[in-house]
C-alpha positions as CSV (number, residue, x, y, z in Angstrom):
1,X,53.4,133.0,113.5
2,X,56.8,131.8,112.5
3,X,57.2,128.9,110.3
4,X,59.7,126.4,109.3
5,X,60.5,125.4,105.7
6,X,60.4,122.0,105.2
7,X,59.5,122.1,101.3
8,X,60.3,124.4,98.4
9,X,59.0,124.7,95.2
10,X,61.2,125.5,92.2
11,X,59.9,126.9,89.2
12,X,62.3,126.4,86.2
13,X,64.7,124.1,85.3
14,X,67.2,127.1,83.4
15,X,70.4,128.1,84.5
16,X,69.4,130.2,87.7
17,X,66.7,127.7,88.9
18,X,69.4,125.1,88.9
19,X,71.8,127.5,90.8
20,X,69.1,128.1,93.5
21,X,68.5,124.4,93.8
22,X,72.3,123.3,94.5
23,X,72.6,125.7,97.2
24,X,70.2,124.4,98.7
25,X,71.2,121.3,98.5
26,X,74.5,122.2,100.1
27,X,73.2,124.5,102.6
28,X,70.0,122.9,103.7
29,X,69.9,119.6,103.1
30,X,67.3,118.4,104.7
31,X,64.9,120.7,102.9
32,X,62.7,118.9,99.9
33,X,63.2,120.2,96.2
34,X,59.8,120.1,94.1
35,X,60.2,121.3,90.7
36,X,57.5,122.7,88.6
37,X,58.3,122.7,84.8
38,X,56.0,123.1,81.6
39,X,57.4,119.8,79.8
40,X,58.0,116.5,81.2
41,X,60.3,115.7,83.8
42,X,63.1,113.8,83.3
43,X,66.6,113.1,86.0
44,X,69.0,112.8,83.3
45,X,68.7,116.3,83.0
46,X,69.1,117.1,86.9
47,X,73.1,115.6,87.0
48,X,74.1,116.1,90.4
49,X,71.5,117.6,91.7
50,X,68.8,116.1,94.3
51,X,65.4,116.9,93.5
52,X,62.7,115.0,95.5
53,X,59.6,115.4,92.8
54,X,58.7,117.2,89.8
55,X,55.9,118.2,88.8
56,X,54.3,119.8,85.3
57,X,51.3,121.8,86.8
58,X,50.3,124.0,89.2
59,X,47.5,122.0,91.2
60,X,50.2,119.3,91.6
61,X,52.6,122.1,92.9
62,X,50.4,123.1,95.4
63,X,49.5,119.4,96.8
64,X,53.4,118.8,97.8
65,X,52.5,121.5,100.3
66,X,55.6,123.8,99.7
67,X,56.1,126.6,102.4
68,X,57.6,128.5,99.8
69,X,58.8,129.1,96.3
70,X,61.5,130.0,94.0
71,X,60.4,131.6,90.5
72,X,63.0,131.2,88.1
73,X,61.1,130.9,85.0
74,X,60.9,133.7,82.0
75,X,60.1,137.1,83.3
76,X,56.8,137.1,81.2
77,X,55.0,134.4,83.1
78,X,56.4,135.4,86.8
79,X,53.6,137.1,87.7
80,X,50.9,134.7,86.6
81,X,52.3,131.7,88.7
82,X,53.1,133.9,91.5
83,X,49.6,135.0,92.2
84,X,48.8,131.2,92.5
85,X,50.9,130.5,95.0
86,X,50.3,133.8,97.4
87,X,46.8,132.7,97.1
88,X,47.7,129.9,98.7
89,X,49.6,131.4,101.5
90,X,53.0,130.5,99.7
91,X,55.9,132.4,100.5
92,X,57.4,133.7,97.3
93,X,61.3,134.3,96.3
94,X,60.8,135.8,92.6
95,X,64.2,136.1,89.9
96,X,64.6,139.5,88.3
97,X,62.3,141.7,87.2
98,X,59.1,140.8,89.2
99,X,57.5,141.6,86.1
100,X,57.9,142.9,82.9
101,X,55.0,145.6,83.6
102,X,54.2,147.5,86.4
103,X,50.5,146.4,86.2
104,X,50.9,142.7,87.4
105,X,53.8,143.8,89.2
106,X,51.3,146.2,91.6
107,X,48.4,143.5,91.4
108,X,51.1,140.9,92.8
109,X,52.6,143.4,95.7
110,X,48.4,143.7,96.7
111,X,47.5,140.1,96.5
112,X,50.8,139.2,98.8
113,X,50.3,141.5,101.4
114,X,46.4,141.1,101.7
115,X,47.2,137.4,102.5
116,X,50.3,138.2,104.3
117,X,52.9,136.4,101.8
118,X,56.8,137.3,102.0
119,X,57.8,138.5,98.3
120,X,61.4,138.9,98.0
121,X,62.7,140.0,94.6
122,X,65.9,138.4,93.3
123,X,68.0,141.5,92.8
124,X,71.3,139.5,94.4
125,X,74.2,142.5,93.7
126,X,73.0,143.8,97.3
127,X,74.3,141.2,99.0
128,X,77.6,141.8,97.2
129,X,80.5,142.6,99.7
130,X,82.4,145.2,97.4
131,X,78.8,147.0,96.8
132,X,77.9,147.1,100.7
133,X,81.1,148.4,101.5
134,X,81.0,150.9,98.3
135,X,77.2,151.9,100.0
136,X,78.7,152.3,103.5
137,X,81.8,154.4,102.2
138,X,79.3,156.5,101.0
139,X,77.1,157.1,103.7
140,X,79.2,157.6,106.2
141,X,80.6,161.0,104.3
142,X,83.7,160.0,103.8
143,X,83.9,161.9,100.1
144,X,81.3,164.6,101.6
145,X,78.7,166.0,99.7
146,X,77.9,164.2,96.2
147,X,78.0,166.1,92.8
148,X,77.9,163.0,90.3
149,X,77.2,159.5,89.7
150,X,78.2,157.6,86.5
151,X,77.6,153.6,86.3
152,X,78.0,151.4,83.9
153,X,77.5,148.0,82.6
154,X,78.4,146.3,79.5
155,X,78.7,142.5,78.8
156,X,78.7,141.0,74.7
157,X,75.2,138.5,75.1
158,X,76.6,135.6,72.8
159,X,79.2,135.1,75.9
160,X,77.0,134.8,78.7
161,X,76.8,131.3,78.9
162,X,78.9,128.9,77.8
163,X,77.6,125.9,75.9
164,X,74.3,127.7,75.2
165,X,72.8,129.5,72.0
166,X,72.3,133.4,72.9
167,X,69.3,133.5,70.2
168,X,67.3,131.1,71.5
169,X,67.9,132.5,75.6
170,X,65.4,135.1,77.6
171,X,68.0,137.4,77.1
172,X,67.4,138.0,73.4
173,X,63.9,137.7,73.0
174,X,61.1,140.6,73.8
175,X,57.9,137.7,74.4
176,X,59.7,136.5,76.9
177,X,61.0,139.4,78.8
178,X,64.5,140.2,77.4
179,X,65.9,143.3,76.5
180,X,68.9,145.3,78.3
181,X,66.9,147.0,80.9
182,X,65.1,144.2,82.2
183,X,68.0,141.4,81.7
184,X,70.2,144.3,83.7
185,X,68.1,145.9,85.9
186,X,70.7,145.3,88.8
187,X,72.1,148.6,87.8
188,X,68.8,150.4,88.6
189,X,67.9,148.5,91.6
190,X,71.5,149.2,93.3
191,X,71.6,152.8,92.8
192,X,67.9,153.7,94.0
193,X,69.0,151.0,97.3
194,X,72.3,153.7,97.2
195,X,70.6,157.0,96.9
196,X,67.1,156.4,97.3
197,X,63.8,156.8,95.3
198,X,64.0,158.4,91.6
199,X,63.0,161.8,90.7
200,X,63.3,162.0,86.7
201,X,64.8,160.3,84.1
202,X,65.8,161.1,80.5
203,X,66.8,158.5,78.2
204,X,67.3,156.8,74.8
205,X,67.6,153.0,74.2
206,X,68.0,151.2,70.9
207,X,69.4,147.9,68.8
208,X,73.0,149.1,68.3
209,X,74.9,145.7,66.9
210,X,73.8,142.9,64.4
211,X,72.9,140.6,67.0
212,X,70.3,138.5,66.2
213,X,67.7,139.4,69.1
214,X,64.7,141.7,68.6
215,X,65.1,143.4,71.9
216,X,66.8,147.2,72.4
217,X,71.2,146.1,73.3
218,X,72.1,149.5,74.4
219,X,70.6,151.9,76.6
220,X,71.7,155.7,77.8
221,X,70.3,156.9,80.8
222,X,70.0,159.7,82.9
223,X,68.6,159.6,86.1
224,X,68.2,161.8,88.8
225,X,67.4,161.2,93.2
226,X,66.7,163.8,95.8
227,X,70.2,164.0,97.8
228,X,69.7,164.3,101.5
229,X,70.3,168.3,101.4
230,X,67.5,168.6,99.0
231,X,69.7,169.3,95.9
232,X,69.4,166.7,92.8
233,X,72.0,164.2,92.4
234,X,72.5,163.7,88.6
235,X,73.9,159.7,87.5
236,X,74.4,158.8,84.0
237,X,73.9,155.1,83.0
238,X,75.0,153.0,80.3
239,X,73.8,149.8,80.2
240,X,74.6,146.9,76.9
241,X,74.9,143.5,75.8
242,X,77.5,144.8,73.0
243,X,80.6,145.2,75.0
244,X,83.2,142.6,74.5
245,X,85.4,143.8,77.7
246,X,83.1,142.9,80.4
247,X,82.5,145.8,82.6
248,X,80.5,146.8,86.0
249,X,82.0,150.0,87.4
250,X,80.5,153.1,89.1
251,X,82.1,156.3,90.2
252,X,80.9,158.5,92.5
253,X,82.0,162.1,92.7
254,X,82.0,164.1,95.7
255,X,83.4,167.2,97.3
256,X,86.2,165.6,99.0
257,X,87.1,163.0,96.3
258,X,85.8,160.1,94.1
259,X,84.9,156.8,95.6
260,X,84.9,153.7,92.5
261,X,83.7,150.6,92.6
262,X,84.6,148.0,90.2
263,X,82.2,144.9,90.2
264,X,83.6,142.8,88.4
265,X,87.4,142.6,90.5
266,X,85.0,143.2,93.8
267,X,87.4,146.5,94.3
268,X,86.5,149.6,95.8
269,X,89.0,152.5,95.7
270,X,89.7,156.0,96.9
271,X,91.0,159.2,95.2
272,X,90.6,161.6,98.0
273,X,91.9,165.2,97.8
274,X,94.2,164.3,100.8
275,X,96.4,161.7,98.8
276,X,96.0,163.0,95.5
277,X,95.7,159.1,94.3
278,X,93.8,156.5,94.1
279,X,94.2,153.9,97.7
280,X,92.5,150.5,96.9
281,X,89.6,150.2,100.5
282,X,88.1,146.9,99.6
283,X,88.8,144.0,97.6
284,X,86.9,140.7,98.2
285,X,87.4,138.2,95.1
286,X,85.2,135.3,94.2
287,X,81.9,137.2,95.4
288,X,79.6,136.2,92.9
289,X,78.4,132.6,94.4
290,X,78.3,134.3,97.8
291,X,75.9,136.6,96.5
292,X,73.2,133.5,95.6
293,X,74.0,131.7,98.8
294,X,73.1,134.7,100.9
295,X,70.0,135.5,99.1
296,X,68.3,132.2,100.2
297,X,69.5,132.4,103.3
298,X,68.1,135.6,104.1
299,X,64.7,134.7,101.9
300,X,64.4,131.6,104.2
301,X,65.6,133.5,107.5
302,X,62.4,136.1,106.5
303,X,60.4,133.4,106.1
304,X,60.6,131.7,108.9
305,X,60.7,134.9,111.4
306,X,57.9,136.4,109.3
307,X,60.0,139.7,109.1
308,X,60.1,142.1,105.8
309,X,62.6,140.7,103.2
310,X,65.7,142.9,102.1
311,X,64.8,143.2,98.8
312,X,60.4,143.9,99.1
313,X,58.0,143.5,95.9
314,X,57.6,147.4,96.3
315,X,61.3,148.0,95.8
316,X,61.1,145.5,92.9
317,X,58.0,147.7,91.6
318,X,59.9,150.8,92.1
319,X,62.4,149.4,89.7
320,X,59.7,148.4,86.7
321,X,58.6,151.7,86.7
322,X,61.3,153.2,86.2
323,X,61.6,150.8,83.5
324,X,58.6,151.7,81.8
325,X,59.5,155.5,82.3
326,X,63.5,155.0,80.9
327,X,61.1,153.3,77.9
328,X,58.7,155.9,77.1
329,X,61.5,159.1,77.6
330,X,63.4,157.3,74.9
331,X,60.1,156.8,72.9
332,X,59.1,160.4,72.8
333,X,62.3,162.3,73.5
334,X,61.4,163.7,76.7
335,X,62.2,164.2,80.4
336,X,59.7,162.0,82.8
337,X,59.2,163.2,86.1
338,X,58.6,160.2,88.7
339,X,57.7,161.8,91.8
C-alpha cells in the first residue's frame, strides 16, 4: 500500500538535521517540518528555515502524525528513538552509523521489518556522481582483474565546521558516538557497496595527536572481500581526523591498469597500460549538496512506493560490525575472520 508523505519528523536541530530540513524545504514544499529536540524550542534559532512545529518529546512527535522521520541526533541515542517510531509504523531515514553497536543496530533491522518500516541509513557518498561512475568503471572490467585496493581519508577535526568548537562536537567525544571509524564510516560502507561483503580484517587504531577528544584519531586497516573469481582482494585503509591537507582518494589496481578516484575534486582517472598515463574519465564539481538532495529524494520515493531503500538497515549493520571487528583486531593484535 503506497503512501504519501505529507509530514516529517526531524530529530535534531545540529548541523546535518538543519541541512535535511532546507532541502526539504526547497524541494518539497508543501511537506510539514516537525522537529523533535531535547531542550526547548525556540525560532530564533531556525533563521531561514520553515519549521511548522517543534516538539520536546516523543508522545508529542508521534501525535503530529509524521509518515516518516529523519534521525539526525547523536549516534548514541539513534537507536532508542528509532524503535519508537517503527513501532508506530513510522518510516525511518537514520544519519550515520545506525548505531554505535551491532546489538541495537540488529534489534532495530528486526523491529522494522516485523512491522514493515522502510529504514534507510544515511551513508550519502553513494549517491556521489564521481563514486558511481568510479563503481561502474570498475565493474564493467575496464582495468580487468583486481589485485589491490588502497583508500584513504584524512580531514584535521578542529576544521570541520566553521564557527563551531571541535571539543564540544559528536565528533570528539566517545559517549556520544564519536571516534574516527564511526564519524568516517563512509569509507567502509562504499567499499563493501564496491566489492561486496567483508571476509577479514586486521587492524590497529589509536589517539595519534594532542587533540583534545577522548576518542581513537587514526585508524590502519586492512580489509579483505571475496573477488568474483573466488581469489581475496586485499584494500588497505587509512582513515584520521589529523590530516591538515584534506583528502578522500582510492586507487584501485588491476591487471590492465589503475583506476583513481579523488573525492574531494569529484575526479576519476585512468592509467591504463595502453596509454602509459594517466586520462582524466570523470569530473563533476560541486557534488557534495547533490549528494543530500538525492538521499531524501530517493528515502521519500521508497517510501511512498513501499520499495527496499538504496542504502537498507542490514547494509548499515554490515558496516557496525565491521566496526566492532576493525575494534577488537586492534585490541588484541589479531586477524578477525567475518564470514
Amino acid at each position: 500500500m503506497k503512501k504519501n508523505v505529507s509530514t516529517v519528523l526531524v530529530v535534531g536541530l545540529g548541523s546535518i538535521g538543519r541541512r535535511h530540513i532546507g532541502i526539504i524545504n526547497n524541494i518539497f514544499p508543501d511537506v510539514n517540518i516537525v522537529l523533535l529536540r531535547h531542550k526547548k524550542c525556540s525560532e530564533k534559532e531556525y533563521g531561514s528555515l520553515r519549521i511548522n512545529q517543534c516538539v520536546t518529546t516523543l508522545n508529542d512527535a508521534i501525535k503530529t502524525k509524521p509518515q516518516a522521520a529523519i534521525i539526525a541526533n547523536p549516534a548514541t541515542k539513534h537507536v532508542e528513538i528509532a524503535k519508537y517510531l517503527a513501532y508506530n509504523g513510522i518510516d525511518i531515514l537514520v544519519e550515520k552509523p545506525i548505531s554505535t553497536n551491532s546489538k541495537d543496530a540488529e534489534e532495530l533491522v528486526k523491529i522494522c521489518e516485523k512491522n514493515n518500516v522502510i529504514l534507510m541509513v544515511a551513508y550519502n557518498l553513494r549517491f556521489l556522481p564521481s563514486l558511481m561512475h568510479f563503481k561502474q568503471y570498475i565493474q564493467s572490467n575496464l582495468i580487468g582483474k583486481i589485485y589491490s585496493i588502497r583508500s584513504e581519508i584524512g580531514q584535521y577535526l578542529p576544521n570541520w565546521r566553521s564557527g563551531s568548537d571541535y571539543r564540544h562536537g559528536v565528533s570528539a567525544k566517545k559517549s556520544l558516538g564519536g571516534g574516527v571509524l564511526l564519524e568516517l564510516s563512509h569509507e567502509i560502507d562504499y567499499l563493501k557497496w564496491i566489492f561486496g561483503s567483508i571476509t577479514w580484517i586486521k587492524s590497529h587504531t589509536s589517539k595519534q595527536s594532542d587533540l583534545e577528544v577522548d576518542v581513537d584519531d587514526s585508524a590502519s586497516i586492512i580489509l579483505a572481500f571475496k573477488g568474483e573469481d573466488g581469489r581475496e582482494v586485499v584494500s588497505s585503509l587509512n582513515m584520521d581526523f589529523i590530516r591538515h591537507d584534506t583528502t578522500r582518494k582510492c586507487y584501485i589496481i588491476g591487471e590492465k591498469g589503475t583506476l583513481f578516484w579523488d573525492g574531494i575534486t569529484g575526479k576519476v582517472k585512468l592509467f591504463s597500460d595502453a596509454d602509459n598515463h594517466w586520462v582524466e574519465v570523470f569530473n563533476s564539481s560541486s557534488e557534495r549538496d547533490h549528494t543530500y538532495s538525492e538521499e531524501i529524494k530517493s528515502f521519500f520515493y521508497s517510501v511512498e512506493s513501499r520499495t527496499p531503500p538504496l542504502i537498507t538497515g542490514k547494509d548499515a549493520l554490515e558496516t557496525v560490525l565491521a566496526i566492532e571487528a576493525i575494534e577488537y583486531s586492534s585490541f588484541t593484535n589479531s586477524k578477525v575472520v567475518l564470514q
